[in-house]
N, C-alpha and C positions, 0 to 999 in steps of 0.2 A: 406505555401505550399512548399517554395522550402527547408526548413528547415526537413518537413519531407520525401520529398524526398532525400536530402541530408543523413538523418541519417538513411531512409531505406538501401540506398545503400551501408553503412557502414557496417550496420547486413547482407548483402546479400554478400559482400566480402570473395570469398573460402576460405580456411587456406593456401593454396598456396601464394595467392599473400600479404598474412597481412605481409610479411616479406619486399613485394616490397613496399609496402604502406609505413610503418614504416620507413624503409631507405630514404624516399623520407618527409617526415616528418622531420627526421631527421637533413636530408642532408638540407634542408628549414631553420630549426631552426638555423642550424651554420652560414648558412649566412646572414641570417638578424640580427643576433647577432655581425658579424664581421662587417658587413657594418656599423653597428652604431660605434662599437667601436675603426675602421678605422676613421672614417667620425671628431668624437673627435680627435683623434691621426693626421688627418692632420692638422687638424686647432691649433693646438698646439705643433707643429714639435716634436707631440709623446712622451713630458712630461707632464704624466699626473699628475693632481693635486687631495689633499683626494676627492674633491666636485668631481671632474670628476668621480675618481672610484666608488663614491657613487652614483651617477647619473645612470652609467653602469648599476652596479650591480640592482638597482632598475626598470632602464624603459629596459635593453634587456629582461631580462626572459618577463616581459608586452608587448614587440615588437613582439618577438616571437611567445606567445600564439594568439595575436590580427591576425600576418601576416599568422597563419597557418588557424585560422577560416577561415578568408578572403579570402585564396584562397579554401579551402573546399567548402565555401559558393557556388564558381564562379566556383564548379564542375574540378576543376585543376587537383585532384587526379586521376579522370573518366581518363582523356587524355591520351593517349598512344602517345608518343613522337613522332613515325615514323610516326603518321597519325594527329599531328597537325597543325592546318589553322589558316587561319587572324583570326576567331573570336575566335579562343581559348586565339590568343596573348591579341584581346580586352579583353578579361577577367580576364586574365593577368595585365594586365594595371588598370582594374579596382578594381582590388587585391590592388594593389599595392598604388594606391589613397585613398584607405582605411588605409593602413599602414602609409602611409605620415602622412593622417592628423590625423592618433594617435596619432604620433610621434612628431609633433608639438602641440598637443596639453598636451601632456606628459611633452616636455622640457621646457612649459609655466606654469609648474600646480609646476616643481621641481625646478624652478626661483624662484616662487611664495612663497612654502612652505620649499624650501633648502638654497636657498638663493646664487646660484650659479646664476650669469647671463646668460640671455637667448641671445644663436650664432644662428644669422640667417643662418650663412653657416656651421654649422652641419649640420643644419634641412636639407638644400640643396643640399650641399653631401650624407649624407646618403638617399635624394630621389635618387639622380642617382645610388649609392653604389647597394639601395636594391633592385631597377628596373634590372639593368643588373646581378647583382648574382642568382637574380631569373631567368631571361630569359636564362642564357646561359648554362645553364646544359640543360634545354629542347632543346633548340636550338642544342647545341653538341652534345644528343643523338640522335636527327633526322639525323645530318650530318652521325656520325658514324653509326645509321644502316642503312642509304642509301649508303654508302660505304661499310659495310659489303655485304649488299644484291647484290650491282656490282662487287665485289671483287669474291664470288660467282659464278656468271652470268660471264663466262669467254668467254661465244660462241662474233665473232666479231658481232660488232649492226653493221645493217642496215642504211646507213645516210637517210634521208628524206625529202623533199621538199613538204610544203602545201601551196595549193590553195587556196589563199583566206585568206585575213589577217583580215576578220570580228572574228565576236563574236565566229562563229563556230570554224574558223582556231584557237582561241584564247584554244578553250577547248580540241581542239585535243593537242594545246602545251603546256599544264597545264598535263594533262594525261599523257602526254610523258615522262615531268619534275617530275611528281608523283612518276610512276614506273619504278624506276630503273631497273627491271627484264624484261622490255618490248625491243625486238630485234629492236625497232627504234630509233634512233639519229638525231635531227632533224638542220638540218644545216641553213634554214630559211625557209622566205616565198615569195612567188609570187603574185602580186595583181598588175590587170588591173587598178586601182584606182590611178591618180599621187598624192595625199596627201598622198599616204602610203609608196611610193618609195621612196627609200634612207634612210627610216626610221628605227627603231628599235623595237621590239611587243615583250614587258620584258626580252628586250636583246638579241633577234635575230633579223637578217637582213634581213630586204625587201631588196630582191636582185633584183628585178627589175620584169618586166610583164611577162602575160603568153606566149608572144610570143619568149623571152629569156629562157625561160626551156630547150632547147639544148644546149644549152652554159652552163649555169648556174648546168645542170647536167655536162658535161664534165668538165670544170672548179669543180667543187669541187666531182665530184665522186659518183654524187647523185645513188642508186639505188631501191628508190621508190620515185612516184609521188603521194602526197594522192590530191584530190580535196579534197577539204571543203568548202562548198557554197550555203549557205542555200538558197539563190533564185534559184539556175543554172538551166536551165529550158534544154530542151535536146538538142538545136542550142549550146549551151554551153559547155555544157558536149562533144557533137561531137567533137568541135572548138578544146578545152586543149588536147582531147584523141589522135585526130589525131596530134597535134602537137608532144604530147609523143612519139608516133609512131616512130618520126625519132630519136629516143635515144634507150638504151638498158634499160630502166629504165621500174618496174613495176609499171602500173597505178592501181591505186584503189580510192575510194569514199566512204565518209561520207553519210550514211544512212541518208535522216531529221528525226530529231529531235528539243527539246527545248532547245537551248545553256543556257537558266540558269540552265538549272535543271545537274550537271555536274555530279552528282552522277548517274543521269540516264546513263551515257553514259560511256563505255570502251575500249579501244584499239582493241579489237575483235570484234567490231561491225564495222571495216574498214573492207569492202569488193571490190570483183572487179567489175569493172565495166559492167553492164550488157544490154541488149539488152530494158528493158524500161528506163536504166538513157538515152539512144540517141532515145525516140522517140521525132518526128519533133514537138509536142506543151508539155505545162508544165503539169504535173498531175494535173489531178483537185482532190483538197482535199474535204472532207464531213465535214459535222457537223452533227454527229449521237446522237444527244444528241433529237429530234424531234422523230428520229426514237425507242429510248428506250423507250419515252413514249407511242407509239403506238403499241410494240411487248411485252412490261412486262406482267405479267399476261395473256398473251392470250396462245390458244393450237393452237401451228404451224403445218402443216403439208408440209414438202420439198417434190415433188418428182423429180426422178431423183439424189437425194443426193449423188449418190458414183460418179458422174461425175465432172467435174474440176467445174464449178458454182456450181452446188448442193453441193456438199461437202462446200467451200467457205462459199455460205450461211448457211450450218449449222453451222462455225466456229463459224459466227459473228453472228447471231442469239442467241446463246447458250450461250453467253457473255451478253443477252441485257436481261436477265432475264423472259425467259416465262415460263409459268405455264407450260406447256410440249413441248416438241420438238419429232416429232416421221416422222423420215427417211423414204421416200418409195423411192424402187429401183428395179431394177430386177436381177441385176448380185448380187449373193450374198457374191463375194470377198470384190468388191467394200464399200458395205454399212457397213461389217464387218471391213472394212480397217478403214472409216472417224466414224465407233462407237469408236472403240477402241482408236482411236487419241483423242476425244473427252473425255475419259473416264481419260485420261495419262493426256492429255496437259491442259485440261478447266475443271477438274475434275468435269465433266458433263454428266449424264448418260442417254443419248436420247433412243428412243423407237426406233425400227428397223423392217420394215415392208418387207416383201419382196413380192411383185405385181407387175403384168402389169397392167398399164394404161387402157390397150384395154378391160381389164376382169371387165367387167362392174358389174356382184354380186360381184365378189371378193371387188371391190371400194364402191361398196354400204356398205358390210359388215364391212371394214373396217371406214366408214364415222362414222357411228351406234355407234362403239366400240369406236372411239377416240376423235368423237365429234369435229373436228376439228373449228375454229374460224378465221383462218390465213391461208392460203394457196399459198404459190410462184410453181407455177407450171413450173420448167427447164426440164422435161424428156423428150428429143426429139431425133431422128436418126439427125445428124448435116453434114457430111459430103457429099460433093457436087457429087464429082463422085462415090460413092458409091450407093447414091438414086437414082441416075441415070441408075444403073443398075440392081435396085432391086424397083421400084415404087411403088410396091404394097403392098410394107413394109413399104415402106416412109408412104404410107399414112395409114394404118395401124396404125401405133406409132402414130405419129403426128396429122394427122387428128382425126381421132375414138378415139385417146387416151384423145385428148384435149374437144372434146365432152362429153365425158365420166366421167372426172375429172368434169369439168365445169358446167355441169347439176347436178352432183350430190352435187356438193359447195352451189349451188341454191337451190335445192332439200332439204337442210339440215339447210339452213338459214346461212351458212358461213358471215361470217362480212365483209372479203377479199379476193379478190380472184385476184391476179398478175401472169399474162402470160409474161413467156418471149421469146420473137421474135429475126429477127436480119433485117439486111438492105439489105439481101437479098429476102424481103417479099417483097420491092417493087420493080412495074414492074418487075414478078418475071419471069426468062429463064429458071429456074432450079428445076424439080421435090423438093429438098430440099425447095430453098425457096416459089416456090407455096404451097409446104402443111404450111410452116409458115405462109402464107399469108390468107391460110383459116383459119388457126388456131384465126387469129387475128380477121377476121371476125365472129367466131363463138362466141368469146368473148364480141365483143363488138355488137351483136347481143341480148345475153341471158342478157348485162348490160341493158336490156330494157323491160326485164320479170320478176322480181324480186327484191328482197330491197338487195341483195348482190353485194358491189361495185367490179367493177369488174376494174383491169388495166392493160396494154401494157407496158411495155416495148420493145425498140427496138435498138441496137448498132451493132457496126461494129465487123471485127475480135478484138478475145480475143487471146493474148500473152500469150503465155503458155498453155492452153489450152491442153487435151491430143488430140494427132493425129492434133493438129492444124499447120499452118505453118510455126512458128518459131522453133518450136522443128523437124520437116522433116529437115526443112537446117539445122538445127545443127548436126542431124546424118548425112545428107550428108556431113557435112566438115569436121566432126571425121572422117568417112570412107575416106579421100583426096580425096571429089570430086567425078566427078563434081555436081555442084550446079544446077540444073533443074528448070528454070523461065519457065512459059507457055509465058509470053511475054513481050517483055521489057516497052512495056506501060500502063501494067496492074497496077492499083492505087487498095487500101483498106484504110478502117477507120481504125482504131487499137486503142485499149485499152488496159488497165491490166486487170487482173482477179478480183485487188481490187477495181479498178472504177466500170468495169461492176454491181459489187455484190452491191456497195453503192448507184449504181443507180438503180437498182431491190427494195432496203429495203426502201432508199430514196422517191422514187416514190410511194410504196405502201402507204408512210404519207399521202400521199394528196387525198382530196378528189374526188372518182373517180368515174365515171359511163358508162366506156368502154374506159377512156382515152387514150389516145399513148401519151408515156413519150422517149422521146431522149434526150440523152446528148450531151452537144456541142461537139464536137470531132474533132475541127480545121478542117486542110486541108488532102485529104485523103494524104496519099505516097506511092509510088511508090517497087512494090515489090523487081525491083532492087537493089534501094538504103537501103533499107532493110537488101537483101543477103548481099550488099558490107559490113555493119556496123557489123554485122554476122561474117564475115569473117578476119574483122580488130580486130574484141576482139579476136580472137584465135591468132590474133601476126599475121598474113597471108595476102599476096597481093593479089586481087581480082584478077584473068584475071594471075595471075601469078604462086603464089602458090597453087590455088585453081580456077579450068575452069569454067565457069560459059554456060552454055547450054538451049538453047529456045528452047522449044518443042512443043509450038504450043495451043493456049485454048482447054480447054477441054469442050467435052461436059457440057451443063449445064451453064458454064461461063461469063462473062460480063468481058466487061474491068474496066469498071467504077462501082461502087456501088454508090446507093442513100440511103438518110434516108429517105426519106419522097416524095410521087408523086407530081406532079407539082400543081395541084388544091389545097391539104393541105398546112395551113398555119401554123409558127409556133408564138406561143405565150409564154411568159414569164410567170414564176412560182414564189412560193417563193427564191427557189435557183435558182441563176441567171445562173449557168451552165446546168439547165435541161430545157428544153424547153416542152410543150406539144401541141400535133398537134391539130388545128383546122379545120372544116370544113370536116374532114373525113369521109367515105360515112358507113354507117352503113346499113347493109341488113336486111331484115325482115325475124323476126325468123322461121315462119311458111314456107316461099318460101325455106328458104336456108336449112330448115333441109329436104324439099322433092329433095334437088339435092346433100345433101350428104346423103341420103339412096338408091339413085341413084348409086352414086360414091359408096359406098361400094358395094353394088351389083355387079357390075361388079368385085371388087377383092375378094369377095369369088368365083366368077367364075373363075377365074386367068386369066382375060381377061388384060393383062399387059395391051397391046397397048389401047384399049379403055377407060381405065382409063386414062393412062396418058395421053391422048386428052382432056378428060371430066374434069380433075384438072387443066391443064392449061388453060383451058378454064372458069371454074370458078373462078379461083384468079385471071385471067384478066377479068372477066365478068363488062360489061357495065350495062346491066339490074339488078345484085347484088349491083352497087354501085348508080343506079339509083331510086330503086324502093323504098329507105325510106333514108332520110339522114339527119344527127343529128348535128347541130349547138354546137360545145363546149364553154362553156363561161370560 
């Protein structure tokens, strides 16, 4: 096999480069013909004798032919000089083990039949002669076009300082040392570890811990700080960032990744450091490898897709191989925006539906035509002071909408059917989260009418989010201020957008029949210390460069959010960071649909106020969570 790959690649060689090939042939042939003829000439201070010349002339033209196979063989020719590694040298080496024991077995065959005696130390010179003639042209021309290529590159480099002298810090200084044309120069490394300090990582300096980086930059100049750290969980990331702080040095972070894979990874996937590398607990990562086998082949239906989840989940949907993906939304920028990224970036061409929720034929119509088998239902109104002054929209979308959707999933014998919630559903204050709260109820109500599994999801704020609240402060601090807290002991969960979305896809694996799925999601934090970290990646002193201003809760609001009410319990899943709620009170479908035809009635009446009495009254209702209640195992 490697033989005919080998002489394919010969017929496949342009006419361009048969010139480079040739010379490089060539240039092989003289030197292993000199190393031998060398290797004679020392061991006989260079008089030769008739047997020697006759020896020459018979085993170099044989050294040569043998040493050019040999390295053909081991693909030496493929190699491009400025882009060879250890294992091109292995193969090198092993060219070259092949030529030896020619070689020796040549000057034992021309003992034998010439009658010249056989010199062990030929044989042994010309192994070192033909090992380094060979290596040091490839050697030399790496040197020389990594000196041309910086010779080039004239703009001054950047010196650099990395975090963390592991496997990662090892592959960001491999990549440095690669590319000459990259603007960083790295002067060493910093590692809280004492076996690492004082030490050397392929001849740079641990210069000592992360708490020396101000010194360690003034002392030699440093003008970037990279972390590389593949555990650093965000106490960490905070810890080094604000040490940075007190230097003029720019910080930035190594993305995770897998440090063997080094070819994965380039110098431009160092980025700066942003608002989830310092959230207070570590990302929890997935294993989506459960969820491809339950989303391949089936016909998904997102709504909500043009919104920061719905879009999200079509990303990673559209990747996990279904039989169709088709978008419902109602803003028709939105769903045009996350088709066409779909179309560009996952070269994936989803279905694009454009509906309301509430338009109960239009949703039937559309069931009929797509057939759907999957369904993550995110379209919801989300924002707190908003529903608050519009309720009978909130419940509108949300309510009616998730009715709507839900009965028709059932209706249609859907397989799955994932509602997503948030933690403002419990003990809800907030027209938003009471319609979430019915919402949840109406799910795990109709998972008791039908063979269509029906699941919850429920998490805290999502990071990034549109209109959510880490991007408000951020405009607040681009505009200088001031930063507007409602109050300094307001606490939130918070996640990514990537967590959120892996616990949506995540959770629909399991088997479900009105479940609540939560993720663990540490300790809540504190929305101040949030603004302050906000404030510190723009380069900016909290309270200094940038005011920071309490304005009081708003309508709607809680200090404190919960996942789960006091009576539910949580219990352990297959993955151990998702939890699902037990003992949650499930209403009975027939009761609860006579008090949400209630609840609409009064908002086709526009009867705001009495609705919004009659909603919070039934997401807190005592007799809805008493009158039927379902034991989860």
């Amino acid at each position: 096999m490697r033989n005919k790959g080998a002489l394919g690649w010969l017929r496949q060689i342009p006419p361009r480069r048969w010139a480079e090939f040739l010379r490089a042939v060539f240039t092989d042939v003289l030197l292993i013909s000199a190393s031998l003829t060398i290797a004679v000439g020392l061991v006989h201070d260079f008089r030769y004798t008739v047997s020697d010349l006759r020896m020459l002339q018979w085993l170099a033209p044989l050294m040569s032919v043998i040493g050019i196979g040999a390295l053909f063989m081991q693909g030496m020719y493929k190699v491009h000089a400025r882009y060879a590694g250890i294992m091109d040298l292995f193969r090198l080496l092993k060219a070259s083990i092949g030529i030896h024991i020619a070689c020796f077995i040549g000057m034992l065959a021309f003992a034998y039949y010439g009658g010249r005696p056989f010199s062990f130390a030929e044989w042994v010179l010309f192994s070192f002669l033909s090992t380094g003639s060979l290596s040091a042209p490839r050697i030399g021309r790496r040197l020389y076009d990594w000196y041309i290529a910086y010779a080039k590159n004239q703009a001054p480099r950047r010196r650099a300082l990395v975090v963390g002298g592991g496997d990662m810090g090892e592959v960001v200084m491999r990549e440095m040392r690669r590319n000459p044309q990259t603007e960083l120069c790295l002067v060493g490394f910093v590692d809280d570890d004492p076996k690492k300090q004082s030490l050397q990582i392929h001849g740079y300096p641990c210069l000592g811990a992360t708490r020396d980086i101000p010194r360690i930059v003034a002392e030699h100049g440093v003008q970037d700080v990279i972390i590389a750290i593949s555990s650093a969980d965000g106490e960490v990331v905070r810890r080094i960032f604000n040490i940075c702080r007190s230097t003029n040095a720019r910080v930035r972070i190594v993305p995770s990744f897998q440090p063997t894979a080094e070819q994965g990874f380039q110098l431009a996937q160092i980025r700066e450091v942003n608002i989830e590398d310092l959230l207070r607990r570590a990302p929890v990562q997935f294993d989506l490898r459960p969820v491809a086998d339950y989303i391949a082949g089936e016909r998904v239906l997102i709504t909500g897709a043009g919104g920061s989840i719905g879009s999200e989940l079509a990303r990673q949907t559209a990747e996990l191989g279904p039989a169709s993906l088709a978008l419902l939304g109602k803003g028709e920028n939105s769903i045009y925006q996350i088709q066409q990224e779909l179309i560009t970036c996952v070269g994936y061409q989803p279905e694009c539906i454009i509906a309301d929720v509430r338009d109960a034929p239009r949703i039937e119509a559309m069931f009929r035509s797509h057939r759907p088998t999957l369904v993550f239902h995110a379209a919801a109104h989300k924002h707190v002071p908003l529903m608050e002054a519009n309720p009978i929209e909130a419940i509108k979308n949300n309510v009616l909408g998730t009715w709507v959707m839900a009965e028709a999933a059932l209706r249609h014998g859907v397989r799955k059917f994932v509602y997503v919630s948030t933690d403002k559903a419990v003990n809800p204050v907030s027209i938003m989260g009471a319609t979430k709260r019915v919402g949840e109820m109406i799910v795990s109500a109709l998972a008791c009418e039908g063979e269509t599994e029906f699941a919850i999801v429920r998490f805290g704020n999502v990071l990034g989010s549109r209109g959510s609240l880490i991007p408000t402060l951020q405009a607040q601090i681009e505009q200088g201020g001031p930063v507007r807290i409602t109050h300094p002991d307001m606490k939130r969960y918070f996640m990514s957008i990537n967590e959120a979305v892996h616990l949506i896809l995540r959770a629909g694996a399991f088997t479900s029949h009105g479940d609540i799925y939560i993720l663990d999601m540490g300790e809540p934090v504190r929305i101040i210390d949030m603004a302050h970290d906000l404030i510190r990646l723009y380069g900016l002193v909290p309270g200094q460069d940038i005011a920071i201003v309490f304005t009081g809760v708003r309508p709607g609001e809680k200090l404190h959010e919960q996942l789960c009410y006091d009576q539910e319990v949580l219990e352990n899943t297959p993955n151990p960071k998702i939890k699902r709620v037990r003992n949650h009170a499930v209403p009975h479908w027939r009761w609860l649909q006579g008090q949400l035809e209630a609840l609409l009635n009064l908002c086709e009446k526009e009867q705001a106020d009495a609705a919004r009495v009659m909603l919070m009254e039934l997401a807190n209702s005592k007799l809805a969570m008493d009158e039927r209640k379902a034991v989860r195992s």
